[in-house]
N, C-alpha and C positions, 0 to 999 in steps of 0.2 A: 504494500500500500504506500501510495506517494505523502512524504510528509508535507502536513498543511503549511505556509507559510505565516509567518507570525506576526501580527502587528494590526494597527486597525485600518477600517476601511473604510479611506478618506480618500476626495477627489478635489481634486485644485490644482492650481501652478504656482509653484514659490520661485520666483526671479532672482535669480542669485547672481551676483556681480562677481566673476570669478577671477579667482588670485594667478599669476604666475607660480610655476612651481608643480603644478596638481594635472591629471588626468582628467577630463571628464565625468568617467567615470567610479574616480574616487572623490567628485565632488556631490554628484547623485546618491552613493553611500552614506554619505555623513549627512542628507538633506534627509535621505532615508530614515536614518536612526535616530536624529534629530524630532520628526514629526512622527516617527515612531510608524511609520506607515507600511500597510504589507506590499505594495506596490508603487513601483515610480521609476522614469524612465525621464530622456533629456532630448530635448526638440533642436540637433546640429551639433555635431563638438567641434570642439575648441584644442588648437594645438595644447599641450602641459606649458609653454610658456607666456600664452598669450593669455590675455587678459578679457573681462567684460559680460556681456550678457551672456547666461544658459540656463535658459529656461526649463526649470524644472515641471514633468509632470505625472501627477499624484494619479493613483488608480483609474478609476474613469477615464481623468482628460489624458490618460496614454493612448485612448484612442484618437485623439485631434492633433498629434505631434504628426502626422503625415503632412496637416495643413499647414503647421508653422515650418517644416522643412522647408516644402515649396514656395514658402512666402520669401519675397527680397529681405536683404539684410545689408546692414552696413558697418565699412571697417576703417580705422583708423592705422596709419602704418605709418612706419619711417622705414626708407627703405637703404643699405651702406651700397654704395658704389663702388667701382673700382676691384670687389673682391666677389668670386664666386663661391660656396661653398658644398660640400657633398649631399647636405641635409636643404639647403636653398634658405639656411635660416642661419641665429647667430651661433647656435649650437654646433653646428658639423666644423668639418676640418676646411682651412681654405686649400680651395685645390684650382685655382687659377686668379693672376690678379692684373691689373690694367692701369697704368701712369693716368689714362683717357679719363677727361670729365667733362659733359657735354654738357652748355648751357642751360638755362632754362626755357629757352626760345627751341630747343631739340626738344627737351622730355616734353615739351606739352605738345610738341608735334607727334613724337612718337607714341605717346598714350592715345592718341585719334585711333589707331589700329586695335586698343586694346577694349573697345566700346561697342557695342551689340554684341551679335552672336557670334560667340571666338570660339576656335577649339584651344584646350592644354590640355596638355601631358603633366598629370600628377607629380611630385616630387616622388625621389626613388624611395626615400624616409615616408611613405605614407602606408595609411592602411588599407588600399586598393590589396584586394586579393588576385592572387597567381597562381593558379595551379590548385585551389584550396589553402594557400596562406598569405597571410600579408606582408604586403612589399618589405614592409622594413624591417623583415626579419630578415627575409632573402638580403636587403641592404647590408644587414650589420655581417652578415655572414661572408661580406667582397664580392654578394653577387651582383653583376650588371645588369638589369631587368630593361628590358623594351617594353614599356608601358603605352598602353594605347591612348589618346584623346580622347578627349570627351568635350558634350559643348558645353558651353556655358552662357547666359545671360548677363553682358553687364549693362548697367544702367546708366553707370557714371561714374569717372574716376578721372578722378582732381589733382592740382597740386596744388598744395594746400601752401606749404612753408620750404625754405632751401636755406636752412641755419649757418652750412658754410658748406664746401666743396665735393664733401664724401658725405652728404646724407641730405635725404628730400625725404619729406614728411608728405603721404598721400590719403584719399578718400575713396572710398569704393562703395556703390552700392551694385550687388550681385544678385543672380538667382543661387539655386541650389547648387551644391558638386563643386564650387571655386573654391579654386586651391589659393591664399593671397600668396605665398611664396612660390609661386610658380609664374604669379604676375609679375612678382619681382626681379625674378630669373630670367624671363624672356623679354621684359623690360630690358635688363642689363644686356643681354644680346644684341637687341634691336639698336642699343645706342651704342654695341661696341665697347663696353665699360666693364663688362660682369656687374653682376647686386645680388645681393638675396638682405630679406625682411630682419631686421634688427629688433624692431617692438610691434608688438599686434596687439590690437585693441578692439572687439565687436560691440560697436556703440550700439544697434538696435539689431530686433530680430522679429520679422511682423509686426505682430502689437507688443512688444514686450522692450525696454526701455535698460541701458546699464545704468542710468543716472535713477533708477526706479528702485533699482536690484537693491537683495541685501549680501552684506559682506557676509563671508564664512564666518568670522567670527562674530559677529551680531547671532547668525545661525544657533551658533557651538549656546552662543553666551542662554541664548532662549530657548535652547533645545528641551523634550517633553512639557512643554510648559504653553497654559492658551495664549498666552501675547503671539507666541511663534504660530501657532492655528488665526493667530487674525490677519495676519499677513498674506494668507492664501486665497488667490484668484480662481472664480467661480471657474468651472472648465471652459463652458462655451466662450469666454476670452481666446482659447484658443480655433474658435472657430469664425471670428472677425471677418474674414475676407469673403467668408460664404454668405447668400442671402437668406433667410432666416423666414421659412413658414409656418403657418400657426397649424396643431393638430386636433383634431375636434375631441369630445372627450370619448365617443365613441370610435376614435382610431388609433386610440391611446393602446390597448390592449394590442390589438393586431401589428402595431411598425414594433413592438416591442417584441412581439413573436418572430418578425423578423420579415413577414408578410405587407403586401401591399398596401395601400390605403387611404382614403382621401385628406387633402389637406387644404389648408386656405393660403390663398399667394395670388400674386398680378404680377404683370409684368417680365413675368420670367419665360424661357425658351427651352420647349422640349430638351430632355436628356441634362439639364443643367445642374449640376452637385446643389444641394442646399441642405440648411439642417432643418430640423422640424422641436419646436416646442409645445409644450401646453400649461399654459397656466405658471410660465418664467421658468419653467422646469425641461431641461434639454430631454430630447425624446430620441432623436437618432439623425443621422445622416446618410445620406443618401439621393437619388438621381429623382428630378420631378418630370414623370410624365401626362401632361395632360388630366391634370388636376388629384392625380395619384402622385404619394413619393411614396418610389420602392427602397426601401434599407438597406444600406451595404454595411452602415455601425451602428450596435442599439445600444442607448446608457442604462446599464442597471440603475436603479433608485440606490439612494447612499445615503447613511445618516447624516444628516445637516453636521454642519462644520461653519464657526462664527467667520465671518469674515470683515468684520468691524473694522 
């Protein structure tokens, strides 16, 4: 028999402003054991050194982190010139370096290329899987990986600041899958200089805000205690970007069974994603046709949680 997992069962998102130093995943842990929660999971990671928003989400809203992936985000960078490194960051070993440093009349010509839809190539340091493992094991191990492209969406990427001759401070708003060190990387190429990314920073992520977040140790400091339970944002915050139908109370039953159903809405177009409520209470998500939405996520009901 499978052991049950332990802890209670709460739904929200706790915005945490995450520190240099830490995984991801060891920051979901301590958000975990902190809110005491049997489930929770994180919507995009964050390199271990980089800093800023990662949004935590509690039981339920693990089902709305597909939406905050594919939502834009945005990053704050400095990026060192003149040096390439193995990892594309300040961590790896420098393995080529360049006298060359091109104005700032070149970088803001040359970032015009790096704006709509690009392909890159991941950093070989990453957790793209190969064969069944991930790149940067194969990396640590001296192996050379031919990583394929992928696209990416950018929105916009700036120059913000050029403090002196080996470092430009940049802006990025992205889609999903971008690598910023790998902008940085082929940045340095294009201008003939080598770079890779010195400080990262994810100012936002959808609706979720770093200047919002709490620090780890604000966490630690409120950890099992209700202050840290009022901190936590209803799920459907992470469902922002979808538009939002109303469920009658006779359709409440049936999207919850996971079956079709009528709902209330305008203005919307066959097959379009939306969630469905009733009565401020998230009901499920899922595709509207024709005045039916069929469910592709249902929310169990959860014991209320203050959110004061």
């Amino acid at each position: 028999m499978a052991r049950r997992k332990k802890g209670r069962d709460i739904s929200g998102w706790l915005i945490v402003d995450k520190p240099a130093g830490l995984t991801s995943t060891t920051v979901v842990n301590k958000v975990r054991w902190a809110l005491d929660a049997k489930k929770a999971g994180h919507a995009g990671t964050l390199d271990p050194d980089a800093t800023g928003v990662l949004a935590i989400a509690l039981g339920e809203a693990t089902k709305t982190v597909p939406y905050i992936t594919d939502a834009l985000k945005a990053y704050d960078f400095v990026v060192r010139l003149g040096q390439a490194t193995n990892t594309d960051d300040a961590d790896g070993e420098v393995i080529a370096e360049s006298p060359e440093r091109p104005d700032d009349d070149a970088i803001k010509s040359a970032l015009s290329a790096f704006i709509g839809d690009i392909e890159q190539v991941p950093p070989q340091f990453s957790a793209v899987k190969v064969d069944g493992e991930r790149a940067y094991k194969k990396a640590r191990d001296g192996e050379q990986i031919a990583l394929a492209a992928r696209p990416l969406w950018v929105e916009e990427l700036l120059l913000t600041d050029r403090p002196d001759p080996d470092h430009i401070r940049l802006e990025m708003v992205c889609g999903k899958g971008g690598y910023v060190r790998s902008i940085a990387r082929d940045l340095g190429e294009a201008l003939g200089c080598y770079a890779h990314v010195l400080h990262l920073r994810r100012t936002w992520s959808g609706p979720f805000e770093a200047s919002k977040g709490l620090t780890l140790d604000k966490v630690e400091a409120m950890a099992r205690t209700p202050e840290l339970d009022s901190h936590l944002l209803p799920l459907e915050v992470g469902l922002a970007d979808l538009p939002e139908v109303h469920c009658p109370a006779e359709s409440v039953h049936k999207l919850r069974n996971g079956n079709p159903a009528p709902v209330i809405a305008s203005r919307l177009e066959y097959g379009e994603v939306v969630w469905a409520s009733h009565e401020g209470t998230p009901i499920a998500v899922g595709t509207y046709r024709g005045g039916e939405m069929h469910p592709t996520r249902v929310f169990v009901p959860q014991a209320e949680i203050s959110t004061a």
